[in-house]
C-alpha positions as YAML, in Angstrom:
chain: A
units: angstrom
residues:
- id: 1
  name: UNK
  ca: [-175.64, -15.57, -56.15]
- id: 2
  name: UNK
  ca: [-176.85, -13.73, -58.83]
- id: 3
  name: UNK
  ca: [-179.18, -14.74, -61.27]
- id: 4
  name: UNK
  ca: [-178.96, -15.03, -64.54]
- id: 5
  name: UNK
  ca: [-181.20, -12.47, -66.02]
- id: 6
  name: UNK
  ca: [-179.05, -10.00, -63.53]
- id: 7
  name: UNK
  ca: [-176.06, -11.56, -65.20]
- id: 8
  name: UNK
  ca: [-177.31, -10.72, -68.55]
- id: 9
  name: UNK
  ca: [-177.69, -7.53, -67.72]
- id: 10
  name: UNK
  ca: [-174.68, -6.58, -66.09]
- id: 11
  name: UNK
  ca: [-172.80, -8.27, -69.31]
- id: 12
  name: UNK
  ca: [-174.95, -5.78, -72.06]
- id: 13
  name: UNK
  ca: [-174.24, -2.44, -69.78]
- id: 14
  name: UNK
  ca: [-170.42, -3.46, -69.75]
- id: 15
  name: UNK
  ca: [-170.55, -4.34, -73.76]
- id: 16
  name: UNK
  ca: [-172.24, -0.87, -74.10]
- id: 17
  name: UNK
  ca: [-169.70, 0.69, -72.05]
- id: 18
  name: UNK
  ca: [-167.28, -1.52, -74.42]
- id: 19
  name: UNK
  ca: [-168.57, 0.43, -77.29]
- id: 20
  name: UNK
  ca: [-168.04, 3.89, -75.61]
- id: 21
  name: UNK
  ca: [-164.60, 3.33, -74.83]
- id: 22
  name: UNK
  ca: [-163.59, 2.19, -78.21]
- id: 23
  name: UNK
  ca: [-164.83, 4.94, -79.77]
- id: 24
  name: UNK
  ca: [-163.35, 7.41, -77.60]
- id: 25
  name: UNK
  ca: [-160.14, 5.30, -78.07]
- id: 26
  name: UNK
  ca: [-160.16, 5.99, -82.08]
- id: 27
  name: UNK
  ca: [-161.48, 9.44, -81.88]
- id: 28
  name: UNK
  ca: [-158.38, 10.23, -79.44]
- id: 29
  name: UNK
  ca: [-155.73, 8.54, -81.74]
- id: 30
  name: UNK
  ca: [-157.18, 10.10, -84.63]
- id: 31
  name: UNK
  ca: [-157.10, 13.86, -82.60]
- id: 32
  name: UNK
  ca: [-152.98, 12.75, -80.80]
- id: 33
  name: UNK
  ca: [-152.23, 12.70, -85.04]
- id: 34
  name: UNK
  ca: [-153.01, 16.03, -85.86]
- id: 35
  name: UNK
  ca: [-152.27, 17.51, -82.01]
- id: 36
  name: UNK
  ca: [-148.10, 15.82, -83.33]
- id: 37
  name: UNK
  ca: [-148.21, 17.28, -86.58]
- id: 38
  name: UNK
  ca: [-149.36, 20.55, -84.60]
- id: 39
  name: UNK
  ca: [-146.15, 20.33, -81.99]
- id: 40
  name: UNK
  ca: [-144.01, 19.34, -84.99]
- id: 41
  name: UNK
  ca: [-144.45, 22.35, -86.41]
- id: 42
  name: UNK
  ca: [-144.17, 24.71, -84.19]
- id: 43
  name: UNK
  ca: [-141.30, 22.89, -82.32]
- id: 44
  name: UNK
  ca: [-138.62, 24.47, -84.68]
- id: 45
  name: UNK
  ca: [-140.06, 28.30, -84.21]
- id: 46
  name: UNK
  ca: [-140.47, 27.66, -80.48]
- id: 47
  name: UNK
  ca: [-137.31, 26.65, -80.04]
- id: 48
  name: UNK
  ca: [-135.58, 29.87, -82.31]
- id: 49
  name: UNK
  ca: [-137.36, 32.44, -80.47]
- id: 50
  name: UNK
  ca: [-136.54, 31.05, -76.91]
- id: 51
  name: UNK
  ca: [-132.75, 30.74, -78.54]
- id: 52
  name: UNK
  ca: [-132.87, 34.39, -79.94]
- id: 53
  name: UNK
  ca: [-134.38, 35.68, -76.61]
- id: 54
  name: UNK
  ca: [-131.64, 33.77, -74.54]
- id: 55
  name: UNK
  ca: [-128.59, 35.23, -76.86]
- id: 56
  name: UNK
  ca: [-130.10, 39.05, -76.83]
- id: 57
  name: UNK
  ca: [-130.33, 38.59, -73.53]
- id: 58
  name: UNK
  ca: [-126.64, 37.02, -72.80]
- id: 59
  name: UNK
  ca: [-125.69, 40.05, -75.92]
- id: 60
  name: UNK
  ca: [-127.42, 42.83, -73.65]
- id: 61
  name: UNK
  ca: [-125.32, 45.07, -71.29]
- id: 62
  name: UNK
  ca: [-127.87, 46.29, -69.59]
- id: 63
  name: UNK
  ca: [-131.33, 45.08, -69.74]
- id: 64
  name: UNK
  ca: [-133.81, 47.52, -70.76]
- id: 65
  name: UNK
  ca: [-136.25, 48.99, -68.01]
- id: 66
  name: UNK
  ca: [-139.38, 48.06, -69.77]
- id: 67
  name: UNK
  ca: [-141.67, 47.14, -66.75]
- id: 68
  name: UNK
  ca: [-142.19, 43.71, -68.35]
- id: 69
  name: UNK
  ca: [-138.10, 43.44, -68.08]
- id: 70
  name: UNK
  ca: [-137.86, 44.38, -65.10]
- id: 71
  name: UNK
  ca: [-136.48, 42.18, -62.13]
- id: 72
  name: UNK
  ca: [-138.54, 43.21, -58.92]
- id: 73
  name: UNK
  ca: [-136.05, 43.60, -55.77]
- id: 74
  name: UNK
  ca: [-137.88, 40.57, -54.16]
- id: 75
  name: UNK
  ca: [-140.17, 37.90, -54.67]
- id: 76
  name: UNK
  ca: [-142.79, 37.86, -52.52]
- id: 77
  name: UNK
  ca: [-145.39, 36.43, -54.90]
- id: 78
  name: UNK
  ca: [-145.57, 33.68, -57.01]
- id: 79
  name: UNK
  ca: [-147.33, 33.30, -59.95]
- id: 80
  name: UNK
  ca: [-148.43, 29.45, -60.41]
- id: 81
  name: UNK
  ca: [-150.01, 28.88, -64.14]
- id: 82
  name: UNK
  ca: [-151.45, 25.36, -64.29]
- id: 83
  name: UNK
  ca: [-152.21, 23.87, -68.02]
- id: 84
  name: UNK
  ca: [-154.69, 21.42, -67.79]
- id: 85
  name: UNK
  ca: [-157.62, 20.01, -69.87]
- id: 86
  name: UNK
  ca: [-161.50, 21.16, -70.11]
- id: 87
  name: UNK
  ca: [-162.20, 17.33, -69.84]
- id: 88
  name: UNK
  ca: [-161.81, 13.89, -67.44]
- id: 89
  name: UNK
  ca: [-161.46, 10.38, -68.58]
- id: 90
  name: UNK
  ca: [-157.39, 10.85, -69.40]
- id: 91
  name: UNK
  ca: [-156.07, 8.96, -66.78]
- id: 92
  name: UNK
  ca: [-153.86, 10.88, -64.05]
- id: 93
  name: UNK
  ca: [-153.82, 13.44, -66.99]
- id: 94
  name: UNK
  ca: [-154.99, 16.25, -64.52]
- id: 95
  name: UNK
  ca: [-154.50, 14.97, -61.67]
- id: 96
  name: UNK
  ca: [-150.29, 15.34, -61.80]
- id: 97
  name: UNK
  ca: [-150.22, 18.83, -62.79]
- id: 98
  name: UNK
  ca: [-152.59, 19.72, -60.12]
- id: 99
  name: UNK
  ca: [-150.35, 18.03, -57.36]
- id: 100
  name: UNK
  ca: [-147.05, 19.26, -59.17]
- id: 101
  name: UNK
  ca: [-148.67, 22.66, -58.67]
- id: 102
  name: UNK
  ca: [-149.67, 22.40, -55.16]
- id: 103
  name: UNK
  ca: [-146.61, 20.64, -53.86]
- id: 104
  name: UNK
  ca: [-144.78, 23.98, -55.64]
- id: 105
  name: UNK
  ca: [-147.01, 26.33, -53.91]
- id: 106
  name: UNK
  ca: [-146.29, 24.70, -50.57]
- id: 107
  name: UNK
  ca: [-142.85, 25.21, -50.87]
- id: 108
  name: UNK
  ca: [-143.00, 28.87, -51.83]
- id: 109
  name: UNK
  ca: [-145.15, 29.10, -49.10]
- id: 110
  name: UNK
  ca: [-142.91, 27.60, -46.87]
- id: 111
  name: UNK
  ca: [-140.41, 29.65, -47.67]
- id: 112
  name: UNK
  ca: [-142.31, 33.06, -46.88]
- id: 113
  name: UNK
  ca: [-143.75, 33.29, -50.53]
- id: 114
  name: UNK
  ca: [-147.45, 33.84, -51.22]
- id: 115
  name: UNK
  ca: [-148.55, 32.04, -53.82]
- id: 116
  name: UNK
  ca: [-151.68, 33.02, -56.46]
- id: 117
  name: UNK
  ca: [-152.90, 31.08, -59.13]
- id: 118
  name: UNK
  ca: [-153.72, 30.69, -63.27]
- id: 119
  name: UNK
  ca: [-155.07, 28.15, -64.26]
- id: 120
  name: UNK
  ca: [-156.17, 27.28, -68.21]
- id: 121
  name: UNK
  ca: [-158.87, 24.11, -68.79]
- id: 122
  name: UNK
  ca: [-162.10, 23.48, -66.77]
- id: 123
  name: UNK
  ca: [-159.93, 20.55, -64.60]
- id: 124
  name: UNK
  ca: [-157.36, 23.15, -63.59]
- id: 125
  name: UNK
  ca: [-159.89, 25.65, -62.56]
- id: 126
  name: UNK
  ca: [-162.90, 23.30, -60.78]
- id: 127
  name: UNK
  ca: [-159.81, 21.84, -58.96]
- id: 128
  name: UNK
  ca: [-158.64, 25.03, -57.59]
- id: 129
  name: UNK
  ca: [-162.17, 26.77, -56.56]
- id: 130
  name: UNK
  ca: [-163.27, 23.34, -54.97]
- id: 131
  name: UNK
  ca: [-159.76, 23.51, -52.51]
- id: 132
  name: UNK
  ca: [-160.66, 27.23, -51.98]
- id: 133
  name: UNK
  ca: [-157.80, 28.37, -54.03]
- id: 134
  name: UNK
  ca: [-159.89, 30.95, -56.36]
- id: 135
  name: UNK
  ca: [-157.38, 31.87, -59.82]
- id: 136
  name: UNK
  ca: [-156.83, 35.42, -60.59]
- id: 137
  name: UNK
  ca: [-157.17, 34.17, -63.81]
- id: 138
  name: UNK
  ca: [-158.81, 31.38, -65.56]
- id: 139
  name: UNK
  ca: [-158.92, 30.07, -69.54]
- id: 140
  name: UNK
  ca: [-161.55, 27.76, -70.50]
- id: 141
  name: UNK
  ca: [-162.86, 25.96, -73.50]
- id: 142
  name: UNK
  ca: [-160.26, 25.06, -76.33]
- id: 143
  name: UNK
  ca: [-158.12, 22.74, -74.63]
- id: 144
  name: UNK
  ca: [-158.80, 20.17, -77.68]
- id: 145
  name: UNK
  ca: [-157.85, 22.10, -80.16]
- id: 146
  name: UNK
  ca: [-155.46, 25.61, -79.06]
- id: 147
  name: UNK
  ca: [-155.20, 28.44, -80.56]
- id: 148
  name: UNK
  ca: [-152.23, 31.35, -80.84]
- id: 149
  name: UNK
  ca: [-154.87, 33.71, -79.67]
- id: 150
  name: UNK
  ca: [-155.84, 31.89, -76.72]
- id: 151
  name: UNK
  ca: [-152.06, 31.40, -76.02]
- id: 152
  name: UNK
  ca: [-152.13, 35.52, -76.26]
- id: 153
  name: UNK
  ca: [-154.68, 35.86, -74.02]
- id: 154
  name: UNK
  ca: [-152.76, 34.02, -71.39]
- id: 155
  name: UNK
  ca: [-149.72, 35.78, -72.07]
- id: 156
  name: UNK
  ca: [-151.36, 39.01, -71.46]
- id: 157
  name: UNK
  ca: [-152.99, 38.22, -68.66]
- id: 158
  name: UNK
  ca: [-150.23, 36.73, -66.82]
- id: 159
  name: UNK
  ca: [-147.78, 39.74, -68.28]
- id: 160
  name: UNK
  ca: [-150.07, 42.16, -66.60]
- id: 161
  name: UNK
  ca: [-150.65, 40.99, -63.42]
- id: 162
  name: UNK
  ca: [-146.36, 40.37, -63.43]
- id: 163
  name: UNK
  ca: [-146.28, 44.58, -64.35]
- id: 164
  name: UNK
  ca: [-149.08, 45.91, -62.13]
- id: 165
  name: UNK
  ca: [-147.10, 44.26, -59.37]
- id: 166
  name: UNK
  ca: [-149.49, 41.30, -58.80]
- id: 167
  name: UNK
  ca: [-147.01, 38.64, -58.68]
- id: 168
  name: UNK
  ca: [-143.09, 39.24, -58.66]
- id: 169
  name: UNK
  ca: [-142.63, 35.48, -60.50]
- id: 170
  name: UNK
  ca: [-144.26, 32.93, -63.23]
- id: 171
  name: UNK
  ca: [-144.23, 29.61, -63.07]
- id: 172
  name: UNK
  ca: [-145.87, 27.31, -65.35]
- id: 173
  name: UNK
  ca: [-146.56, 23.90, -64.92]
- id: 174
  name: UNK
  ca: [-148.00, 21.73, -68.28]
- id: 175
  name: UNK
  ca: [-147.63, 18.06, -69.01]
- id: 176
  name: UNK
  ca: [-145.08, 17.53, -71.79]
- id: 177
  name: UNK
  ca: [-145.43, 15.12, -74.74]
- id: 178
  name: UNK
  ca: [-143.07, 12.41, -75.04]
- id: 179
  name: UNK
  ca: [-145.38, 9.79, -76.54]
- id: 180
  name: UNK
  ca: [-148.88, 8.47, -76.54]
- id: 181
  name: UNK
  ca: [-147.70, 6.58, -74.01]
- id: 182
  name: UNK
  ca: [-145.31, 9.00, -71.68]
- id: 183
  name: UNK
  ca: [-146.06, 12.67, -70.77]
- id: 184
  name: UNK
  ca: [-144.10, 14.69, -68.23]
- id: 185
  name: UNK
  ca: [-144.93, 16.84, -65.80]
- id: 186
  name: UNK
  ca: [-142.72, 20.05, -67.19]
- id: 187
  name: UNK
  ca: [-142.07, 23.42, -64.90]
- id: 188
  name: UNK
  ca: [-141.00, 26.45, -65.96]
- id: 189
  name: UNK
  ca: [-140.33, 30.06, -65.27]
- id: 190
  name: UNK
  ca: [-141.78, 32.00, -67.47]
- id: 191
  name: UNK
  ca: [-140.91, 35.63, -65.54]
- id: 192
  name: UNK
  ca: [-138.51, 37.57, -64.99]
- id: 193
  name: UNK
  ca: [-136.62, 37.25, -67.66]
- id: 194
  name: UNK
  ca: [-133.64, 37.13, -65.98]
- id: 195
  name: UNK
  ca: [-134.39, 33.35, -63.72]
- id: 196
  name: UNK
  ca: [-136.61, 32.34, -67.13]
- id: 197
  name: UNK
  ca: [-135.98, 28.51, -67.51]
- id: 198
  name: UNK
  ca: [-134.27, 29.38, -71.11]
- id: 199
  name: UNK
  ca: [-131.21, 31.53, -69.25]
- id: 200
  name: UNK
  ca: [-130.49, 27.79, -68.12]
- id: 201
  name: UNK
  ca: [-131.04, 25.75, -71.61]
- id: 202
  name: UNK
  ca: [-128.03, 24.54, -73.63]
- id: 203
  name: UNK
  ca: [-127.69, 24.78, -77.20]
- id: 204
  name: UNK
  ca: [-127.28, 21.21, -77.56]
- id: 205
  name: UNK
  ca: [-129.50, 21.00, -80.84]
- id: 206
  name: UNK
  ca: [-126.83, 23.58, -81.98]
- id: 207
  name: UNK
  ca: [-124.22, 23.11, -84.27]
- id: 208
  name: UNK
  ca: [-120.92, 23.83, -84.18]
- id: 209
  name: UNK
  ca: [-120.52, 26.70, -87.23]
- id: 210
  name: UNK
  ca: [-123.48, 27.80, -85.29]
- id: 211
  name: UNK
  ca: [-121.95, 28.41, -82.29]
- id: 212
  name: UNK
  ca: [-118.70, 29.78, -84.15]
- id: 213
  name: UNK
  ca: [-120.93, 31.65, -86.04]
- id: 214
  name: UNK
  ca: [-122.50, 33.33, -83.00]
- id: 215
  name: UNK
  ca: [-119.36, 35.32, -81.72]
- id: 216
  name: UNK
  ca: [-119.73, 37.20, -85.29]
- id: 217
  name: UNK
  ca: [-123.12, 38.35, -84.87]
- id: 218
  name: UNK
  ca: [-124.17, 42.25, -84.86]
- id: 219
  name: UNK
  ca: [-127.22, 43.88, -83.51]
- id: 220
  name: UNK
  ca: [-129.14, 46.12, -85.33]
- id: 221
  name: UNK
  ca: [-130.77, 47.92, -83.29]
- id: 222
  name: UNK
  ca: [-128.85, 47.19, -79.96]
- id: 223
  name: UNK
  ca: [-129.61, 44.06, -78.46]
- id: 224
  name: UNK
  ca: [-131.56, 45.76, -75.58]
- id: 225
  name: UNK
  ca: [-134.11, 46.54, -77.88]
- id: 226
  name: UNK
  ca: [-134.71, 43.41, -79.62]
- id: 227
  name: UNK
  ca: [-134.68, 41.83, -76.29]
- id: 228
  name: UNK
  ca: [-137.66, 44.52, -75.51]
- id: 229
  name: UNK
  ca: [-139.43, 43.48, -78.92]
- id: 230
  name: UNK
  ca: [-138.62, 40.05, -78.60]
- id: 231
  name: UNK
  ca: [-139.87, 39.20, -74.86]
- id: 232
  name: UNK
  ca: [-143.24, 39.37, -75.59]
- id: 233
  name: UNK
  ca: [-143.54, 36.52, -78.41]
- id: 234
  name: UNK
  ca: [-141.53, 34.68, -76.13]
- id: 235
  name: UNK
  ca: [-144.22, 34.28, -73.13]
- id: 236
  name: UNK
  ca: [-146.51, 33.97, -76.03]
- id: 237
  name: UNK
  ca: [-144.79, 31.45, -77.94]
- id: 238
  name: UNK
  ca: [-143.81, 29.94, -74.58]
- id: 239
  name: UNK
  ca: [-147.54, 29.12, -73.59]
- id: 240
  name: UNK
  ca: [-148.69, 28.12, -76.86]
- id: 241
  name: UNK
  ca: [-145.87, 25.17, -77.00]
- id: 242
  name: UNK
  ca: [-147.27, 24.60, -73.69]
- id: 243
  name: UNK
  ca: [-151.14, 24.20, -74.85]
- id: 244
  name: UNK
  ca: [-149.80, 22.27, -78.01]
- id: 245
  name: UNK
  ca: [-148.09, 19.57, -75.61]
- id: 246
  name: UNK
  ca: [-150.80, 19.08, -73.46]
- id: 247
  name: UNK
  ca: [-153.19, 18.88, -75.76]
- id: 248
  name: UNK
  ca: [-151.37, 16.49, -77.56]
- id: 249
  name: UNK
  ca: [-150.35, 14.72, -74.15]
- id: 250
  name: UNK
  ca: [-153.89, 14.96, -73.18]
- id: 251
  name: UNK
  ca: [-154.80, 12.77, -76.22]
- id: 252
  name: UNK
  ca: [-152.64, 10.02, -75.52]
- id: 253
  name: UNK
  ca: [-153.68, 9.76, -71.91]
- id: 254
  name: UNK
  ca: [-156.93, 9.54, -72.52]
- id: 255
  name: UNK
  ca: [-156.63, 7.09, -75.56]
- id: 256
  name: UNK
  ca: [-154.51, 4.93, -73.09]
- id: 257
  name: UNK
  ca: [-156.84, 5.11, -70.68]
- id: 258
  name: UNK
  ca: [-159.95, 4.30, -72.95]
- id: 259
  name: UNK
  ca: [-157.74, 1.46, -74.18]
- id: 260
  name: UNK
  ca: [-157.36, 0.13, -70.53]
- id: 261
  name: UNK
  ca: [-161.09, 0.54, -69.81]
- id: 262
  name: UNK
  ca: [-162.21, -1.31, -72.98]
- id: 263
  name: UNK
  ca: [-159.93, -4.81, -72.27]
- id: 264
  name: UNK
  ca: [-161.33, -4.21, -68.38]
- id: 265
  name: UNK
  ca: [-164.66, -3.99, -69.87]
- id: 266
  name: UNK
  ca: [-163.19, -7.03, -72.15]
- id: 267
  name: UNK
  ca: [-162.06, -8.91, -68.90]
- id: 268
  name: UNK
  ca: [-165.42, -8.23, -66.94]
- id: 269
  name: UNK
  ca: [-167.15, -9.64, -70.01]
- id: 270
  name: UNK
  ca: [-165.18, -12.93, -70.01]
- id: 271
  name: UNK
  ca: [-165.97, -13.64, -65.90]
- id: 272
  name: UNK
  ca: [-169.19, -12.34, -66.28]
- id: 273
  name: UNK
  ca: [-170.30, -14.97, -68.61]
- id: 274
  name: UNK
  ca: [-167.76, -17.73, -67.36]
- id: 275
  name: UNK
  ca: [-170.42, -16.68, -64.41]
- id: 276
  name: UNK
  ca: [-173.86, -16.91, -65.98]
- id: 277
  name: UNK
  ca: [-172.71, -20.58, -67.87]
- id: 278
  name: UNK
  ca: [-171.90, -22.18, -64.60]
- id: 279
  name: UNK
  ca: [-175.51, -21.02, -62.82]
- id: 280
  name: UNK
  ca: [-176.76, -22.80, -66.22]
- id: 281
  name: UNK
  ca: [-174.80, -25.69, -66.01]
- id: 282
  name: UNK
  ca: [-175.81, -25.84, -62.21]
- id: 283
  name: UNK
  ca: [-179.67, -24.62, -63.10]
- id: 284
  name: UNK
  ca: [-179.53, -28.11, -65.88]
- id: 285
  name: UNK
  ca: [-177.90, -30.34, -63.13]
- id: 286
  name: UNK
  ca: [-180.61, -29.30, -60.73]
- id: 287
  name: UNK
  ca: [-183.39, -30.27, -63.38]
- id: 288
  name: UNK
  ca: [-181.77, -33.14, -64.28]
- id: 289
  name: UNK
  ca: [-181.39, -34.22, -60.49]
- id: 290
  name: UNK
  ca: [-185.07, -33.22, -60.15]
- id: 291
  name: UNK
  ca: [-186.37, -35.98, -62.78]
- id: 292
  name: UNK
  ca: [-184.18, -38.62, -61.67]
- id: 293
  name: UNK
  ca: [-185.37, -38.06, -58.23]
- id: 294
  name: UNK
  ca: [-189.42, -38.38, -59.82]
- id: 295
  name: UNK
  ca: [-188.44, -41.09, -61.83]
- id: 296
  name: UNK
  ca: [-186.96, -43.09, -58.55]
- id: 297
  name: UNK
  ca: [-190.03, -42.79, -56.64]
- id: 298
  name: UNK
  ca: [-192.44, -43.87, -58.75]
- id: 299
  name: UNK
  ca: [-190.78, -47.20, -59.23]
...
């Protein structure tokens, strides 16, 4: 049995620890406040600009032969774009789009696909070096707080290597925010165009003049090239509501997970001094036992 200066001890690191995780707690709820108002905003623009890019494209006879439009005649590579964090202690945060990812690329594989990878936050890319799985491409450092430029940057670089010939699809794999409590593992294709994830979204959020409204729309110029113009912001805008909802899904694991640590630490406190009173009591019995037993023999 321990004794009770170890006891001690062990109860001050875990109050210390205590400390830590509170204070990562509040600092994540007060970051999953503004990473919401963040998705709340951009939600509504998101969502026109994949619903403009899915209508030119349904509008469009013939889609233009832009390289970045361009279907290739097979798909022998896939492109696998992980969103992940540039930090730990979130819970299975990481861990799910990781797995999501590899279980995809084993399938592809499986099928006769190669499979290369992107990969945006520290996580994603330690993760995929350490399996021997270098990325062709790799985004670090502003997973807490996402910028459209950093979206752009991904954009480009996953546009490119989809032109030069690199890979023939995207696919993009992010953790969607339901709730500080829930977050989704989300895929999507980003590229071609023409298997995109939005080719397969309803217009549920749509009204009904909407939709009436739709048959009476003109193009000016021809929908083939606003769908040219327009493809563009849509990887970009694509990725950025990507970053936005794991950020802000990032935040909620982690304060969910600091909260779980802290009433551990909470719980460990309890037993650990429910511990250290009984070696007391049983230290004070032993005295007591001690004198009685002196006190016996010399009468």
């Amino acid at each position: 049995m321990a004794s009770q200066r170890d006891v001690k001890n062990r109860i001050a690191s875990i109050k210390n620890i205590e400390k830590i995780t509170r204070a990562m707690q509040m600092v994540a709820a007060a970051r999953l406040r503004r990473a919401e108002q963040r998705i709340a905003a951009l939600r509504p623009y998101a969502g026109a600009i994949r619903r403009m890019t899915r209508q030119a494209a349904e509008a469009a006879d013939n889609v233009p032969s832009l390289p970045i439009l361009k279907e290739h005649d097979s798909i022998n590579t896939v492109g696998i774009l992980l969103v992940t964090g540039d930090r730990g202690l979130a819970g299975a945060f990481n861990s799910q789009i990781i797995r999501a990812g590899l279980r995809a690329a084993a399938q592809h594989e499986a099928a006769g696909r190669s499979v290369v990878y992107f990969a945006s936050g520290r996580r994603g890319v330690s993760t995929l070096k350490f399996r021997k799985k270098d990325p062709i491409g790799e985004w670090v450092g502003f997973t807490d707080r996402p910028a459209y430029g950093d979206a752009r940057a991904i954009a480009e670089g996953v546009m490119t290597a989809y032109v030069d010939g690199e890979v023939d699809q995207v696919e993009i794999f992010y953790n969607g925010y339901v709730s500080a409590l829930t977050q989704e593992v989300r895929r999507e294709t980003l590229l071609p165009l023409q298997q995109a994830t939005i080719l397969d979204e309803s217009d549920e959020d749509v009204d009904e003049d909407d939709k009436q409204s739709r048959s009476l729309v003109e193009y000016e110029p021809d929908p083939e090239e606003i769908l040219a113009r327009l493809v563009p912001d849509y990887v970009e805008i694509s990725i950025f509501r990507a970053l936005l909802e794991s950020t802000a899904s990032e935040h909620g694991a982690r304060m969910t997970a600091m909260r779980n640590a802290s009433e551990n630490a909470s719980d460990l406190i309890d037993d650990y001094t429910l511990e250290m009173n009984r070696a007391r009591q049983a230290d004070i019995t032993q005295e007591i036992m001690e004198v009685v037993a002196g006190a016996e023999s010399l009468t």
